[in-house]
DRENMILO-947309 format. One record per residue (C-alpha): residue in one letter; x, y, z. Coordinates in Angstrom, 3 decimals, always signed. Each point is the difference from the previous one (the first is absolute). Example, Ala and Ser with C-alpha at 12.3 -4.5 7.8 and 13.67 -1.06 7.14 Angstrom:
# DRENMILO-947309
+------+----------+----------+----------+
: type :        u :        v :        w :
+------+----------+----------+----------+
:    a :  +12.300 :   -4.500 :   +7.800 :
:    s :   +1.370 :   +3.440 :   -0.660 :
+------+----------+----------+----------+
END
This chain:
# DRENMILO-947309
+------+----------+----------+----------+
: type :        u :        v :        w :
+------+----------+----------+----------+
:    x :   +0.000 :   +0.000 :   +0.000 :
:    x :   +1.186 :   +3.499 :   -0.626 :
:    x :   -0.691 :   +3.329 :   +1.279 :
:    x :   +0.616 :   +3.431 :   -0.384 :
:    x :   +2.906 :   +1.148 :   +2.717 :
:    x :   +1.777 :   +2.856 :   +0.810 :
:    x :   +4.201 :   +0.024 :   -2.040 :
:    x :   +1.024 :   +0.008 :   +4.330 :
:    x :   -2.438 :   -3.044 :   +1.026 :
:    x :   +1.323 :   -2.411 :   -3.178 :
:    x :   +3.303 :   +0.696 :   +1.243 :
:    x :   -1.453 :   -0.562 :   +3.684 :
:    x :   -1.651 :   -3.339 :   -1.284 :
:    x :   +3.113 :   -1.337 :   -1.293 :
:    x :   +2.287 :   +0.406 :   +2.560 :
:    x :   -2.542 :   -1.714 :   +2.141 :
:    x :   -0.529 :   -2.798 :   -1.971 :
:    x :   +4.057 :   -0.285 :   -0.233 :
:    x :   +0.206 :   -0.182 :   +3.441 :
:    x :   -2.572 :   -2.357 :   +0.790 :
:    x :   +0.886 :   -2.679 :   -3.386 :
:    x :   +3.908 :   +0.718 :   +1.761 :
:    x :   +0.751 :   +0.277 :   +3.473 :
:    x :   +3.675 :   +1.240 :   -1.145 :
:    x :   -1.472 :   +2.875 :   -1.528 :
:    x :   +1.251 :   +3.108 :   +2.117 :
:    x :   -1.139 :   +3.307 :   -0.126 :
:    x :   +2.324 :   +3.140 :   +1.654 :
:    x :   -0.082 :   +3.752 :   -0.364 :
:    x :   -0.596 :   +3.092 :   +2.171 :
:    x :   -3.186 :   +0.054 :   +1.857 :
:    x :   -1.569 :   -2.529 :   -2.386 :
:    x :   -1.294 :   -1.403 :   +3.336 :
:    x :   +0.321 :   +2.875 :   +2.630 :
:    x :   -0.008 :   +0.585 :   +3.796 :
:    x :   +2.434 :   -2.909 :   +0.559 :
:    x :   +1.468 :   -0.519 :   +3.232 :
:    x :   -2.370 :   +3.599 :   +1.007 :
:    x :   -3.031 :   -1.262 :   +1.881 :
:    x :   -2.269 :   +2.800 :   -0.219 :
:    x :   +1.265 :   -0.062 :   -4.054 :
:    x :   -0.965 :   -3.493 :   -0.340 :
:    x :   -3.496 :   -0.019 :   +1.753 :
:    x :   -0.870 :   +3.135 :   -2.764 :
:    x :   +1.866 :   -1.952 :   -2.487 :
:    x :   -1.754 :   -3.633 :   +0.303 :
:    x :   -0.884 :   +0.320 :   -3.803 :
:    x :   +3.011 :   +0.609 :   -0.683 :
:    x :   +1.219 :   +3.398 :   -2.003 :
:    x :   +1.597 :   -1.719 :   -2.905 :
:    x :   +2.485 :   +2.899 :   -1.232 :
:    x :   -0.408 :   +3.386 :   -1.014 :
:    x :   -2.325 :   -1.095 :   -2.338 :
:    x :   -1.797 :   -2.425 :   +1.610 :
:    x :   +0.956 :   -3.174 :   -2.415 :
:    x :   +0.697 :   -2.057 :   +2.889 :
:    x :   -2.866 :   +0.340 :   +2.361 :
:    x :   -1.598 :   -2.945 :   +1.575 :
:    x :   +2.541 :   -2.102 :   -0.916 :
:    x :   +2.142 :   +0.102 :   +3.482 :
:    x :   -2.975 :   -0.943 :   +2.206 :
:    x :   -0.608 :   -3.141 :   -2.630 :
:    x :   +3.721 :   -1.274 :   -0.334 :
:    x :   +1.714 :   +1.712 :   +3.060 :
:    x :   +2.352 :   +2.242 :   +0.620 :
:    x :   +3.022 :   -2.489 :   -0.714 :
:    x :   -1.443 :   +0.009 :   -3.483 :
:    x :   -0.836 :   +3.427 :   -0.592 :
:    x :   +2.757 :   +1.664 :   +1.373 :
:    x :   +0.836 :   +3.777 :   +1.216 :
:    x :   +3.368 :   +1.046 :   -0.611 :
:    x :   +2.497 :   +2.738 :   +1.308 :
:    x :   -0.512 :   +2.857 :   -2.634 :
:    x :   +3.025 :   -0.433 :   -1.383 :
:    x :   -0.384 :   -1.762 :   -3.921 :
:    x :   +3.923 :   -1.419 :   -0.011 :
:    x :   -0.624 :   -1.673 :   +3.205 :
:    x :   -3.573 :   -1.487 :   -0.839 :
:    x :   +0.955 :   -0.847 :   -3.595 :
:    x :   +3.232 :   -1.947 :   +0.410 :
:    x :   -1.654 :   -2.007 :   +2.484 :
:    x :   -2.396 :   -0.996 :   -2.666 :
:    x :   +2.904 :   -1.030 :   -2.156 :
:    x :   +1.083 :   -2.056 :   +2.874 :
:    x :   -3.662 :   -1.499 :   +0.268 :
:    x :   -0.360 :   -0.883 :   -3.780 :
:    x :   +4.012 :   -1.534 :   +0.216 :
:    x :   -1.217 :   -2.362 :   +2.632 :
:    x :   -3.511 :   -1.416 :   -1.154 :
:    x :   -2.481 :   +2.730 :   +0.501 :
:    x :   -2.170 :   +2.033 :   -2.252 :
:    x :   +0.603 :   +3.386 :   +1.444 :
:    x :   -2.033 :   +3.311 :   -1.588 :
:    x :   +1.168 :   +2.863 :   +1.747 :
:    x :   -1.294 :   +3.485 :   -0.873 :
:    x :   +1.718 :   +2.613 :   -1.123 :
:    x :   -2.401 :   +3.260 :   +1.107 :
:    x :   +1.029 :   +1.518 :   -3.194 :
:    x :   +1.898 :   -0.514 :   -2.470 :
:    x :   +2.001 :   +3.141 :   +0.353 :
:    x :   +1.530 :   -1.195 :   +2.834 :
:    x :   +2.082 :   -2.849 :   -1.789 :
:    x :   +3.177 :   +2.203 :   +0.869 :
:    x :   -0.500 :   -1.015 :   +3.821 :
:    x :   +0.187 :   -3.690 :   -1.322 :
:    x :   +1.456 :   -0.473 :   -3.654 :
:    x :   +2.837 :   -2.506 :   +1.527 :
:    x :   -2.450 :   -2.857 :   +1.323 :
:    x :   -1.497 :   +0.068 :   -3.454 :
:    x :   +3.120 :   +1.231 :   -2.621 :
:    x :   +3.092 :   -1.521 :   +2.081 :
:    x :   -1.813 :   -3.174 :   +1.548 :
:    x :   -3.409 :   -1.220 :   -0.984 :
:    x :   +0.414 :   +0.432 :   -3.681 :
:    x :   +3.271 :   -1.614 :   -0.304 :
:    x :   -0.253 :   -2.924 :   +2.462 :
:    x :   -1.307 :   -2.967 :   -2.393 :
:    x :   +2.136 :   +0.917 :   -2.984 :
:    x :   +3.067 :   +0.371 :   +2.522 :
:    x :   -0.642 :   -3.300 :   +1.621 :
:    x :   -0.200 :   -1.972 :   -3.351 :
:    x :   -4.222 :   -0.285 :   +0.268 :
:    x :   +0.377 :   -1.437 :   +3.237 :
:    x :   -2.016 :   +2.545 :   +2.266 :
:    x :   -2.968 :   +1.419 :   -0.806 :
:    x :   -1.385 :   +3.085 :   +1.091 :
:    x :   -3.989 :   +0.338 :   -0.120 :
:    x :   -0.092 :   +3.430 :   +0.694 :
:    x :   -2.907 :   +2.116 :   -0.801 :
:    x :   +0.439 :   +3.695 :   +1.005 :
:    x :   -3.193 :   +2.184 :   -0.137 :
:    x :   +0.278 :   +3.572 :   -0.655 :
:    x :   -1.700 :   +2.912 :   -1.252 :
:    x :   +0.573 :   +2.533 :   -2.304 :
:    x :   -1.314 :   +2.946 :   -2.091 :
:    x :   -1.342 :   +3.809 :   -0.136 :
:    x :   -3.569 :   +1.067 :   +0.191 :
:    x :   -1.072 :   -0.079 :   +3.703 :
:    x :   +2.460 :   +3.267 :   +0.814 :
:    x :   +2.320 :   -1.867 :   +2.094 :
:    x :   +3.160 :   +2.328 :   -0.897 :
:    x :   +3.222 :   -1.164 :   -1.601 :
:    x :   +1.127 :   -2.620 :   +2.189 :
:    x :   -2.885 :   -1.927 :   +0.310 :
:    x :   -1.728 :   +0.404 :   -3.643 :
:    x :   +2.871 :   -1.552 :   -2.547 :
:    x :   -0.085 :   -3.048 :   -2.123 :
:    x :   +3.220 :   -2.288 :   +0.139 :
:    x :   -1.282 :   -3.014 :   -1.081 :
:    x :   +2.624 :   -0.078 :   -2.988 :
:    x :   +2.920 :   +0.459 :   +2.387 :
:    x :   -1.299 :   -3.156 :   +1.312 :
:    x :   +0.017 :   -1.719 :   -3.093 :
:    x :   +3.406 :   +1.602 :   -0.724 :
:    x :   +1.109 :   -2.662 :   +1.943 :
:    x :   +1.345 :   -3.552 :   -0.936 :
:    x :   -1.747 :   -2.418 :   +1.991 :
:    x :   -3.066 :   +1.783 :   +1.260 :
:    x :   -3.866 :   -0.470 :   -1.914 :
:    x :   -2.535 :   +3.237 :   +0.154 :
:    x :   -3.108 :   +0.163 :   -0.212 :
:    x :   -1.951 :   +2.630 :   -0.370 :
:    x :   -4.358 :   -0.447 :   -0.218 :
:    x :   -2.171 :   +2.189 :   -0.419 :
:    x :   -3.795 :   -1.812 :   +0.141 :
:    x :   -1.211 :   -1.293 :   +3.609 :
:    x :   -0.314 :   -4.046 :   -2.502 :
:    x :   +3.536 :   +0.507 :   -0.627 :
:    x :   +1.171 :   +1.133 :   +3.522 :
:    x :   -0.699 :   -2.902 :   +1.638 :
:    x :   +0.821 :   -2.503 :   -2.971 :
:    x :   +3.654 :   +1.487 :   +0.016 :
:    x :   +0.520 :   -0.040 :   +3.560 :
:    x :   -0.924 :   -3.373 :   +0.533 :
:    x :   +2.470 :   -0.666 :   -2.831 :
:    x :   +2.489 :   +2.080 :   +1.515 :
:    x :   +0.043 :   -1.621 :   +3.367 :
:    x :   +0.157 :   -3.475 :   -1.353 :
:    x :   +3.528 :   +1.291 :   -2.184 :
:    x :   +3.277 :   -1.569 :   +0.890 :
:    x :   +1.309 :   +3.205 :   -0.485 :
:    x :   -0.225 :   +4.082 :   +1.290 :
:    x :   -3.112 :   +1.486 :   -1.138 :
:    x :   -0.178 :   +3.260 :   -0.072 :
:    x :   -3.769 :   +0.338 :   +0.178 :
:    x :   -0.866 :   +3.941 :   -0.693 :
:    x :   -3.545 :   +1.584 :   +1.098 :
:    x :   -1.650 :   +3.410 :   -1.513 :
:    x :   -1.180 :   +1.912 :   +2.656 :
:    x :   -2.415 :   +1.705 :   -2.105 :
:    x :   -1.902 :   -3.564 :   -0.759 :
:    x :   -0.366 :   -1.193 :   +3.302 :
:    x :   -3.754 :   +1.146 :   +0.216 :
:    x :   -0.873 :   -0.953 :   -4.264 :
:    x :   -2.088 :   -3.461 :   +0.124 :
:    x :   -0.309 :   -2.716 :   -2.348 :
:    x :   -1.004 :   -3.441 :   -0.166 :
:    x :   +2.007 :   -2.548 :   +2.144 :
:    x :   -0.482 :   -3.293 :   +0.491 :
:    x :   -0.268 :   -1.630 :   +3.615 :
:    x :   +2.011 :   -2.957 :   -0.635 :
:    x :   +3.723 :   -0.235 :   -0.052 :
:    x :   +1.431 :   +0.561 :   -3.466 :
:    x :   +3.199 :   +0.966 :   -1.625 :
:    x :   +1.178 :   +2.374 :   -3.291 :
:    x :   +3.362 :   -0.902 :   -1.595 :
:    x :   +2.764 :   +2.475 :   +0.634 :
:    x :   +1.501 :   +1.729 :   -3.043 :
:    x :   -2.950 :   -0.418 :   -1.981 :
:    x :   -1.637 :   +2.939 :   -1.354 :
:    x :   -3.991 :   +0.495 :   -0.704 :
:    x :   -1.560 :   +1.422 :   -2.946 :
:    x :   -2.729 :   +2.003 :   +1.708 :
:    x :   -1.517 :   +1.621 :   -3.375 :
:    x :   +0.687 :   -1.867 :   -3.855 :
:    x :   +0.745 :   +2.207 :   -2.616 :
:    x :   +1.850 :   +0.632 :   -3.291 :
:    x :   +0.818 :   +2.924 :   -0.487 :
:    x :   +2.228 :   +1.292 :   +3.337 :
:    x :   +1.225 :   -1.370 :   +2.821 :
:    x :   +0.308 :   +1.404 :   +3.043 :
:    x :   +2.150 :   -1.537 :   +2.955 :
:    x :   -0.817 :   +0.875 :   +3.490 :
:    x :   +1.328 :   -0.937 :   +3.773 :
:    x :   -1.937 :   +0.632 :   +2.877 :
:    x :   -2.701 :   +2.261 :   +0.232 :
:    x :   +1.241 :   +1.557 :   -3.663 :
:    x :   -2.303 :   -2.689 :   -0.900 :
:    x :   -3.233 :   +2.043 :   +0.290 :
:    x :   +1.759 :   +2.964 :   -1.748 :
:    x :   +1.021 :   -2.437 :   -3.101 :
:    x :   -4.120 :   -1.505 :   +0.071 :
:    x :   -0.892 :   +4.073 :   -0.218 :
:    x :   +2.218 :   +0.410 :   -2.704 :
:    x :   -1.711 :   -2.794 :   -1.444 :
:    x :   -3.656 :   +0.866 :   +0.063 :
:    x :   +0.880 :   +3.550 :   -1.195 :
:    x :   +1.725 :   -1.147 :   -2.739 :
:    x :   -2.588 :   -2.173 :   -1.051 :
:    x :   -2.532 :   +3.230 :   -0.809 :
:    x :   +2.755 :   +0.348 :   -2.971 :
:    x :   -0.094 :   -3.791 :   -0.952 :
:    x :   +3.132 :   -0.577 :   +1.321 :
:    x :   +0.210 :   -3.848 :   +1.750 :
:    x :   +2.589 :   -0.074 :   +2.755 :
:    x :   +1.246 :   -2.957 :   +1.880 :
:    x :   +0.645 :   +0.704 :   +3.625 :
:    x :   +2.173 :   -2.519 :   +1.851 :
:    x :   +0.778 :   +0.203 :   +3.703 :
:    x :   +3.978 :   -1.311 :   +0.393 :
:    x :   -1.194 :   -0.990 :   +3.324 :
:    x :   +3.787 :   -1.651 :   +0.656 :
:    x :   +2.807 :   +2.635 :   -0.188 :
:    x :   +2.721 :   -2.562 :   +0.455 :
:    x :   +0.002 :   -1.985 :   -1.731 :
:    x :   -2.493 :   +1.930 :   -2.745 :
:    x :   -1.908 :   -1.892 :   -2.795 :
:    x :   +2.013 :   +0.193 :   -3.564 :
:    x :   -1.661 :   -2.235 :   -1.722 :
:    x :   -3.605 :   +1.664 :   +0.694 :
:    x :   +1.348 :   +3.635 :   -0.438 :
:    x :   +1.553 :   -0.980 :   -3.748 :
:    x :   -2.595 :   -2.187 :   -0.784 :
:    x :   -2.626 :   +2.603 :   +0.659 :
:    x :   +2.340 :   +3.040 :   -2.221 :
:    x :   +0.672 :   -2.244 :   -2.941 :
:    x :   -3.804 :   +0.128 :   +0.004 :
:    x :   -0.438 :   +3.353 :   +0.383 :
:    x :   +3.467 :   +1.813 :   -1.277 :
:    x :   -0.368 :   +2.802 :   +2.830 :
:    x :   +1.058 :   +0.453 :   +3.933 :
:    x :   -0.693 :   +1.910 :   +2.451 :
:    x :   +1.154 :   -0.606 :   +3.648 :
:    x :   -0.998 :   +1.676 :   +3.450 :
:    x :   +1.568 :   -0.673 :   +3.121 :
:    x :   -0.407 :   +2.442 :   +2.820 :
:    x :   +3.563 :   +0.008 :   +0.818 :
:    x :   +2.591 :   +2.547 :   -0.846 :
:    x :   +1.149 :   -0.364 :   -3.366 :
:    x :   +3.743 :   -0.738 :   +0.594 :
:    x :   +1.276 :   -4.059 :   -0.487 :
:    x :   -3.395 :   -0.657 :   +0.945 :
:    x :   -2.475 :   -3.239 :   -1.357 :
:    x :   -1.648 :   +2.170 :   -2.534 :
:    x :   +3.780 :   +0.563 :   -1.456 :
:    x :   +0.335 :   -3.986 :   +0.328 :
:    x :   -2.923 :   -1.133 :   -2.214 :
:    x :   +1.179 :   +2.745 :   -2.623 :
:    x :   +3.204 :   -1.467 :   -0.509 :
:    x :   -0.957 :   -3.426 :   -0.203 :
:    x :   -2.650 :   +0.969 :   -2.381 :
:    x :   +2.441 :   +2.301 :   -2.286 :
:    x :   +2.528 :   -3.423 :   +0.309 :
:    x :   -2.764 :   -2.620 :   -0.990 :
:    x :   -2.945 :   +1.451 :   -1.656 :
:    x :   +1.344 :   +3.053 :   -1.645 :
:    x :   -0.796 :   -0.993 :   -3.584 :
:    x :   -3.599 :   -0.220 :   +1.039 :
:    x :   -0.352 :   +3.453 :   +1.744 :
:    x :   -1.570 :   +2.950 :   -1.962 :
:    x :   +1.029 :   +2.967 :   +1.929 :
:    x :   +1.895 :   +0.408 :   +3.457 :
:    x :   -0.475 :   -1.461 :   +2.566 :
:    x :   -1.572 :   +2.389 :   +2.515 :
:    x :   +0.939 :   -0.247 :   +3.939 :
:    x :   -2.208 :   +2.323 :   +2.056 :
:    x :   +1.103 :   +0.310 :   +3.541 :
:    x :   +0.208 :   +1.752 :   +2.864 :
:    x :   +2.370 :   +3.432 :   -0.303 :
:    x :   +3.509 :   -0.667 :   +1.602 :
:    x :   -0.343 :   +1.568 :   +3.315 :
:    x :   -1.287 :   -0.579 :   +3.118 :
:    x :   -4.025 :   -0.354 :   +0.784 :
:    x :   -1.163 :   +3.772 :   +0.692 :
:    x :   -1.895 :   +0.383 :   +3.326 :
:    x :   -2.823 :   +2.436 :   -1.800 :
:    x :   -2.914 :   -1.689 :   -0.908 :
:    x :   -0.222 :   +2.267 :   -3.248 :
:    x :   +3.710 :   -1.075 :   -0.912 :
:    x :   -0.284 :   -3.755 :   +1.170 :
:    x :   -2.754 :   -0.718 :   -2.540 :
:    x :   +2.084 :   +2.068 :   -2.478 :
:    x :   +3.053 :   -2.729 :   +0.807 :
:    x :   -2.559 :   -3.212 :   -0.710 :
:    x :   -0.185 :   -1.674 :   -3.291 :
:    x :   -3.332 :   +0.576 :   -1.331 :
:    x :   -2.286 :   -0.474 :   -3.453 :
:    x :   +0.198 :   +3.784 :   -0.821 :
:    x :   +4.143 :   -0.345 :   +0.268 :
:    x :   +0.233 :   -3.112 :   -1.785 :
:    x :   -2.295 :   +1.444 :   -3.118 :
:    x :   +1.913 :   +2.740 :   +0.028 :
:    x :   +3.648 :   -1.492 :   +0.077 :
:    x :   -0.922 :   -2.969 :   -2.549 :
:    x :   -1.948 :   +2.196 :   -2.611 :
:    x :   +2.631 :   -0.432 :   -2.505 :
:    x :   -0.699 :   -3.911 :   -0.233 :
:    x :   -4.064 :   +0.446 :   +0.927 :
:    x :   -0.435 :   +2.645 :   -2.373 :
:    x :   -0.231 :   -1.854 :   -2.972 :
:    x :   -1.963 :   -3.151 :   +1.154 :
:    x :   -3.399 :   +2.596 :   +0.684 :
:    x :   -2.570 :   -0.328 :   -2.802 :
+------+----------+----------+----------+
END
């Protein structure tokens, strides 16, 4: 049976139903419980807080707090010890309050975590899934609004993931926490109240496979995250002037889907990419290359990546909506391979 659920609850469902098909299944972060060890704190607290965002609530008073686990708030501290939980046999996800703060604990995941089963010839494993959050629109100021996901995937060694429908959070985290190796699982904080259809049952979605949310055969139009709606806009407004766009959502930043991306601009001959993060060595970049490398003969025009400006996200709500992607910015900065497709 399915049902429509908040983005938050899917991801709420699926760590639950992790924990309780795996009893190695750890969770850790700061004040994803709450109150511990305060006893006033933990009488108002009996629900639990789950997090700044409330991801995690309910889950302590089902699984305990040796399950779902407080930490100091320090993210090098917290996060190596998940390395050392995933090294020895569990199936740690420790959260990351956002992903800005990766500075505070780039070693556990860059030095250690990513490195450990190629360094030990295969033999450990590390099923790691870190949950984060990124992105702008909610006017959280620059160090708590930016969208790293690709420095993640920069990285030999670690898988990203990056969904952006409530059916698809859940299906990639399950996947995620039943990896062998890091996850780097990244959450919009702008979808966490959207809702969509969600089944009640356990269920997986392959990582690094991409999903064509729209056919068409004229454009296509690559998304990640919550770029997705922007590239559907695009879509339906382009379709007043006959123009059929395929939308796909990568889904997987790390490793991305090729084969669907070419496949879908042999077909189609143009490209048009949106990825909310700066513009510098970032996934956008990626898929252009590749595409220029293996499908250039097919392409019609060039490729197009539209993506946040190369600064920090403003703190003004008039210039933070200026520094998001959006349909009236992609039109505008792909005319010269839309123009001619309009009847």
């Amino acid at each position: 049976m399915s049902k429509d659920k908040l983005f938050m609850n899917a991801i709420n469902e699926g760590l639950d139903q992790a924990m309780e098909k795996d009893e190695n299944v750890i969770l850790l972060g700061e004040d994803i419980a709450g109150g511990a060890d305060v006893p006033h704190l933990e009488e108002a607290n009996e629900d639990s807080w789950g997090g700044v965002m409330g991801i995690t609530s309910g889950l302590m008073p089902k699984y305990g707090r040796e399950r779902v686990v407080d930490t100091p708030l320090s993210e090098m501290g917290y996060m190596s010890s998940a390395v050392g939980m995933a090294a020895t046999g569990l199936r740690p996800v420790p959260e990351l309050m956002f992903n800005d703060f990766i500075g505070f604990a780039f070693d556990a995941i860059l030095g250690q975590a990513s490195k450990m089963r190629y360094m030990f010839g295969g033999k450990a494993k590390i099923p790691m899934t870190v949950r984060t959050m990124h992105g702008a629109g909610v006017n959280a100021a620059a160090q708590h609004s930016g969208s790293y996901y690709g420095m993640f995937a920069s990285i030999p060694g670690v898988k990203v993931v990056v969904p952006a429908t409530p059916y698809d959070a859940k299906g990639l985290l399950l996947s995620a926490i039943e990896e062998d190796n890091l996850v780097v699982y990244s959450e919009d904080k702008t979808l966490y109240s959207t809702k969509g259809e969600v089944p009640d049952d356990y269920y997986t979605i392959p990582i690094g496979e991409a999903d064509v949310k729209r056919k068409g055969e004229h454009l296509t139009i690559v998304t990640i995250g919550k770029m997705l709606f922007v590239g559907l806009e695009v879509a339906e407004r382009l379709e007043k002037d006959n123009v059929s766009v395929e939308v796909i959502d990568l889904r997987t930043v790390a490793p991305w889907d090729k084969d669907t991306v070419i496949e879908s601009v042999k077909k189609t001959g143009r490209l048009i990419v949106i990825d909310e993060a700066n513009p510098h060595n970032n996934t956008a970049t990626d898929i252009a290359s590749v595409i220029s490398d293996r499908a250039f003969d097919f392409l019609d025009g060039p490729i197009k990546c539209i993506c946040a400006p190369n600064t920090p996200v403003p703190f003004a709500p008039n210039l933070e909506q200026a520094y998001i992607p959006d349909a009236d910015k992609v039109l505008k900065e792909a005319d010269d391979i839309i123009f001619d497709l309009k009847s």
